[in-house]
N, C-alpha and C positions, 0 to 999 in steps of 0.2 A: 736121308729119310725119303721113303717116298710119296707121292701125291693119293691121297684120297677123294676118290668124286663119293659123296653121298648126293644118292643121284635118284631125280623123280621122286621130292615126296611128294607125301597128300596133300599137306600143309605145311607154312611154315610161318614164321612172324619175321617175314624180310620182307622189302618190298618184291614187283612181279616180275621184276626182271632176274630175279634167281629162283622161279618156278623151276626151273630144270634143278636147282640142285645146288650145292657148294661144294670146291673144292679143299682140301685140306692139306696144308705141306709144313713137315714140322709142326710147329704150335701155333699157328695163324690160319686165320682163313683167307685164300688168295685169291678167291676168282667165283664172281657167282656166274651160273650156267643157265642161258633162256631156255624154254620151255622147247623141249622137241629140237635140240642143240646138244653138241657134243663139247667136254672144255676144250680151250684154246690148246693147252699142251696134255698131249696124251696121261693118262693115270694110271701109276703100276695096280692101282687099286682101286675098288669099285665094292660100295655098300650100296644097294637097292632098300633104298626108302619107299618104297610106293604105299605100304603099311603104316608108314609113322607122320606122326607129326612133331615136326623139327621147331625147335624152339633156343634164344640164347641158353644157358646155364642159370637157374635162380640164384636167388643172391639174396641170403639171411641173413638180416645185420644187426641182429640182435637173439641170444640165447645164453643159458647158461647151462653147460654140460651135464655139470653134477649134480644134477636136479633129476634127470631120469632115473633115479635110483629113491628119488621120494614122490613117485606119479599115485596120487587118488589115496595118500596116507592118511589115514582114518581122522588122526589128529588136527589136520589142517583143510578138514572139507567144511565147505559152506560159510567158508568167512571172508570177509573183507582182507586190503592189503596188509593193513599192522595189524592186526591178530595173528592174519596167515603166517606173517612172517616170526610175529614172536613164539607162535607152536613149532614153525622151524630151525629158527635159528641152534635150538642146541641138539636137533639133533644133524643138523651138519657140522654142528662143532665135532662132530668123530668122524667127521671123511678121512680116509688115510690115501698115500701116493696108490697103490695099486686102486683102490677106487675110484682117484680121478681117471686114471689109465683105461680102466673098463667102462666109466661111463663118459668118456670124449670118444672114444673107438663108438659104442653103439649111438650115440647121439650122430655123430659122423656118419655112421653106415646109413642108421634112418632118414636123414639128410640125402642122402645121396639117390638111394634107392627113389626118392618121392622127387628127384630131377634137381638138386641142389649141387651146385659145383664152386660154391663161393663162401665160406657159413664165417660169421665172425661169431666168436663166445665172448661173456662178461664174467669173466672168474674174480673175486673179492673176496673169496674166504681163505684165510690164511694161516689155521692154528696150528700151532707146533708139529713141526715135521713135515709138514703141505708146504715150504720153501717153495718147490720146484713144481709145483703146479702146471704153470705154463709152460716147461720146458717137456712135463710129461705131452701135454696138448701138442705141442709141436712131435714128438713123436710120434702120435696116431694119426695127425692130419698126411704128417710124411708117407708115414706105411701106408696109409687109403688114398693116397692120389688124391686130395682135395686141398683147395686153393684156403686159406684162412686168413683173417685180423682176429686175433686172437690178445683183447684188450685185459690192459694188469691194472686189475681192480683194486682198491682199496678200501676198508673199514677205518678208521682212529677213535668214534665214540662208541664206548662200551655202554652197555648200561649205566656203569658207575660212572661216567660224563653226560647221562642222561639218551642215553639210545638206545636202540631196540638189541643189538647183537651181543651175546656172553662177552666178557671182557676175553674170556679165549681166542677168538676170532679174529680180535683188534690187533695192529699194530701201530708202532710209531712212525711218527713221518719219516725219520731218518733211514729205519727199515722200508719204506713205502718209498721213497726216491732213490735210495742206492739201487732196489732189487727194480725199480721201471727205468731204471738206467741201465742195469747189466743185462736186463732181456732186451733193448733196442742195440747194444752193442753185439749182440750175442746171434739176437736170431732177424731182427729187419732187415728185409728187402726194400730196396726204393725202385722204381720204374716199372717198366710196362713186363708184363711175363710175373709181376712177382709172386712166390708161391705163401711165403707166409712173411707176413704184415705185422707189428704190434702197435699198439693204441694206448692209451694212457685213459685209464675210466676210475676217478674217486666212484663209489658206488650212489652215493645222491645223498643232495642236500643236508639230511638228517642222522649220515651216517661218518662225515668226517668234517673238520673244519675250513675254514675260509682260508686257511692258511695253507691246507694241503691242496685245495682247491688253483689256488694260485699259484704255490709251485710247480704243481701237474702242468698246467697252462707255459708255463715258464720252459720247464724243462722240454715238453714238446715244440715249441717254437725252437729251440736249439737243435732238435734232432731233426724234425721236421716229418714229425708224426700225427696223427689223430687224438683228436679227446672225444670222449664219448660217457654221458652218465645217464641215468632215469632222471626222468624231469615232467613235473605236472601231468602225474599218471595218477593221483587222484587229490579229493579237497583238502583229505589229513594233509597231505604234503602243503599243500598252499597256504593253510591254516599253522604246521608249522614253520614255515619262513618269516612272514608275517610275524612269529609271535619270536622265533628266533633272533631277526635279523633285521626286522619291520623291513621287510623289503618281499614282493611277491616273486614267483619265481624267476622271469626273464631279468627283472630288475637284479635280484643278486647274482644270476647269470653273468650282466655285464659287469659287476661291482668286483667279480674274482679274476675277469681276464678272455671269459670263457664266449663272449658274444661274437662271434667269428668264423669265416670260411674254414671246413677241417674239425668241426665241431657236429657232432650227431648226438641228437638227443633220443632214449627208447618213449615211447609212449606218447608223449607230447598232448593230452587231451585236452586238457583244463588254461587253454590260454584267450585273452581276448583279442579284439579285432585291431587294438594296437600292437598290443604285443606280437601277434602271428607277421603285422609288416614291418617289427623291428626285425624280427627272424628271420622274416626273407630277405630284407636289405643287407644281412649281415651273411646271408649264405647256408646258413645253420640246417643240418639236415635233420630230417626225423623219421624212425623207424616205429610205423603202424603194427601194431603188435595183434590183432581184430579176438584174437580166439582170448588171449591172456587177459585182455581188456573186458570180455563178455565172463569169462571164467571167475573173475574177482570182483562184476560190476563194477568196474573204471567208470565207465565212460567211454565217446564216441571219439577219434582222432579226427579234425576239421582237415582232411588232407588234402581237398579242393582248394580251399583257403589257401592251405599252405603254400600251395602248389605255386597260385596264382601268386603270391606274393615274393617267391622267389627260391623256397623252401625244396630241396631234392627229396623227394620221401618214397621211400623203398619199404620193406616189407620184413621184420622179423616172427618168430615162430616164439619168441620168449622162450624164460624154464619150463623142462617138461614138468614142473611139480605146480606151474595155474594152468600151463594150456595141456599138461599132463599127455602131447604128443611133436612130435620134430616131422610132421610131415608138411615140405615145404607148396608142394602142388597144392593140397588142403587148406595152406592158410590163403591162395590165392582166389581162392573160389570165398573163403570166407570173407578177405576183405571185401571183393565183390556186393554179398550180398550184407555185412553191417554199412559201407559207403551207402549201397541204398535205402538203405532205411532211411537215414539222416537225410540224404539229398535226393531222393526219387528216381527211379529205375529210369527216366531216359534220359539223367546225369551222368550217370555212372554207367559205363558199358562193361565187358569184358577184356576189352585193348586197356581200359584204364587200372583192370589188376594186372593184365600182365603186364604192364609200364613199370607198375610199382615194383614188379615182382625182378623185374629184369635193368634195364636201366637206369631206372629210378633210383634201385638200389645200391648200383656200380658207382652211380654220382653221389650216393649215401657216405660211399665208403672212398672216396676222393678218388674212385678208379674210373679212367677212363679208356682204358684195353679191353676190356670186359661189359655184356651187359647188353649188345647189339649181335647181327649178323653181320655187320659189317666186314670189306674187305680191308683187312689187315689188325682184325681186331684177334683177340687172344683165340683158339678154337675149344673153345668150353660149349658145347653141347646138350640139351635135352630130346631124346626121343619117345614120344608115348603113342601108344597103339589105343585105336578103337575096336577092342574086340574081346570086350565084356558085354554082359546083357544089357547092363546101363545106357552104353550108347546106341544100342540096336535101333535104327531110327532116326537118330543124330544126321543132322544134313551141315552145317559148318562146322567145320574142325575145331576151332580153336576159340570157336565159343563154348561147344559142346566142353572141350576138358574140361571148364571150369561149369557149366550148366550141371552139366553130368554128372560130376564128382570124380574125375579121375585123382588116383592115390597113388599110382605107384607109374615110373618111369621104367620102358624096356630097355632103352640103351643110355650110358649117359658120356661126354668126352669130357675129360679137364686135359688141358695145355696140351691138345693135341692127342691123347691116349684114352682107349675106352677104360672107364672106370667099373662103369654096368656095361652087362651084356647079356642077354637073355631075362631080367629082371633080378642078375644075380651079381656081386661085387665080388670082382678079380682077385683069387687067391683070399679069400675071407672066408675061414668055417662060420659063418654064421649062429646055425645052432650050436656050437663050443661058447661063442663068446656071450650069447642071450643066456647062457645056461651061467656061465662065471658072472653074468652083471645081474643075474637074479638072486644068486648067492649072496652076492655081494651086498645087493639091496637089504634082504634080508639079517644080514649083520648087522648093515648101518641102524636100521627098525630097533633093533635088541638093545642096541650098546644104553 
């Protein structure tokens, strides 16, 4: 393979001694370039950044695919989490495999396009004939050249055990451990490069029992994978643990196994000042969800808190059916400006979303190849251009994306290969597939 100098950007979030540039060889990046310097060993190749501003790869650690096929559906606008959820639950009870298919591909693309090169999803719906869910996910993340953890969810209480979800939806535990044992045998990578990841996510609290909770925990320490569920993303939840389990949430957290490094929680709002330094002592990451959180009035994530107390906290985009879009750039500027609300604008800078967005995230998702510019780290790449009318004016780079509202990334690299290029993804008819995941929509609505 040969070396690539992206050479003289604008900007870039490294430190200044790779103002000149990065080199790129293979799937690492090898060598930062000083400013007004040429790299050490020559480069069969050479991309002129002076246009862009160069950034890690975002990194979404939290979403669920097949939700972009229920964005702004008439039936679940303007409610809270358990209503939202019980207008939808049956009608994702008719997802069928080519639906997952069409909406992981356009969740992906939209990802991508908006400078995402890492996305994990949370799939837990599993009614007859959607078996292979994540194996279909694995498919589109392959074909689009993006990195994933792509975690295998789980339902067990139906309504008829007292839950929100159709009993269609549900499985048994037996079904729920064999099938998150044969996608870890099947498709996990472990170490540094890895392209697709699985995780092990019961869906929360209210949706399976202590018992699947514990074998999940279980069966990942054996393989030596992630867990990951929703946790205290609002007070119904809190209220029912409590009345569940008499235990609040971090407390039946630790009671099932799950209080622990390798553990990432989505949402994490609703905890107190004890509980956030059990979280941190324990390693426990959490994914700020800012748009899905506003969309369904959660509530604010304490990610300062978190922070300080030990907590990695990254940055997810949630279902497109609360934050009813997967644009990863957008939720960086969003966290931005909900963080300020809560803790006041000269707490919270612009470095502190992209932390979350970049880093943060990498350590969200137990990765530590990815996430920085570092030399020798994975060469996952963001490029975005100022040269919309929004930035006309704009004097720091890398405040302005996120001040400005940038949306959309020109160029993007995973593991070394352009993904985007010209703000357009390699070999993707685009309009083909928005046109099949509109259809698609459209069925799922009817059924």
């Amino acid at each position: 393979m040969s070396r690539l100098w992206i050479k003289n950007p604008l900007a870039l979030l490294a430190p200044a001694e790779a103002a000149g540039g990065l080199v790129v060889e293979q799937n690492r990046i090898v060598e930062w370039v000083p400013r007004g310097a040429e790299p050490a060993t020559p480069c069969e190749r050479v991309f002129d950044a002076r246009e862009h501003v160069v950034t890690p790869g975002l990194v979404n650690c939290h979403h669920h695919f097949y939700q972009t096929l229920t964005r702004a559906l008439p039936a679940a606008l303007n409610q809270e989490l358990f209503p939202w959820l019980q207008s939808l639950y049956p009608v994702w009870a008719g997802l069928t495999p080519m639906m997952i298919s069409l909406s992981s591909r356009l969740a992906l693309a939209e990802l991508m396009l908006s400078g995402c090169t890492t996305a994990s999803d949370h799939h837990y719906l599993f009614p007859q004939g959607l078996e292979q869910a994540i194996d279909l996910q694995v498919e589109a993340a392959t074909e689009l050249g993006i990195r994933v953890v792509l975690t295998r969810g789980s339902m067990s209480l139906g309504q008829d055990d007292g839950g929100l979800p159709p009993q269609s939806v549900v499985q048994s535990e037996a079904e729920i451990l064999n099938d998150s044992e044969r996608l870890i045998k099947t498709h996990h990578q472990s170490g540094a490069g890895a392209m697709v990841q699985i995780a092990l996510a019961p869906c929360s609290p209210f949706s399976v029992t202590p018992d699947i909770m514990r074998a999940s925990a279980e069966l990942a320490r054996r393989h030596g994978v992630c867990l990951h569920t929703h946790l205290a993303e609002t007070l119904d939840e809190e209220d029912f643990c409590e009345r569940q389990f008499g235990l609040r949430t971090v407390d039946y957290l630790a009671s099932v196994g799950w209080l622990q490094a390798g553990t990432w929680l989505a949402h994490g709002i609703h905890f107190n000042d004890e509980e956030i330094q059990r979280l941190g002592a324990a390693g426990v990451g959490i994914s700020h969800c800012p748009c899905s959180n506003m969309v369904l009035a959660s509530g604010i994530c304490r990610t300062l808190e978190l922070e300080a107390a030990g907590c990695p906290v990254g940055l997810g985009v949630d279902g497109s059916a609360s934050n009813d879009g997967s644009n990863m750039i957008g939720e960086v500027r969003q966290a931005m400006l909900l963080q300020r609300l809560r803790y006041g604008a000269a707490q919270v800078s612009h470095l502190d979303a992209w932390r979350w967005a970049t880093v943060g995230g990498a350590r969200v998702l137990g990765r530590t190849d990815i996430g920085t510019l570092d030399i020798g780290q994975q060469a996952d790449l963001a490029l975005f251009k100022l040269d919309e009318p929004r930035f006309s004016g704009s004097h720091e780079p890398l405040a302005a994306l996120l001040l400005c509202g940038a949306h959309k990334a020109d160029r993007v690299m995973v593991n070394g290969h352009w993904t985007v290029e010209d703000g357009c993804i390699t070999g993707l008819d685009l309009a083909q597939l928005m046109a099949d995941h509109g259809q698609a929509a459209r069925q799922l609505a009817a059924r």
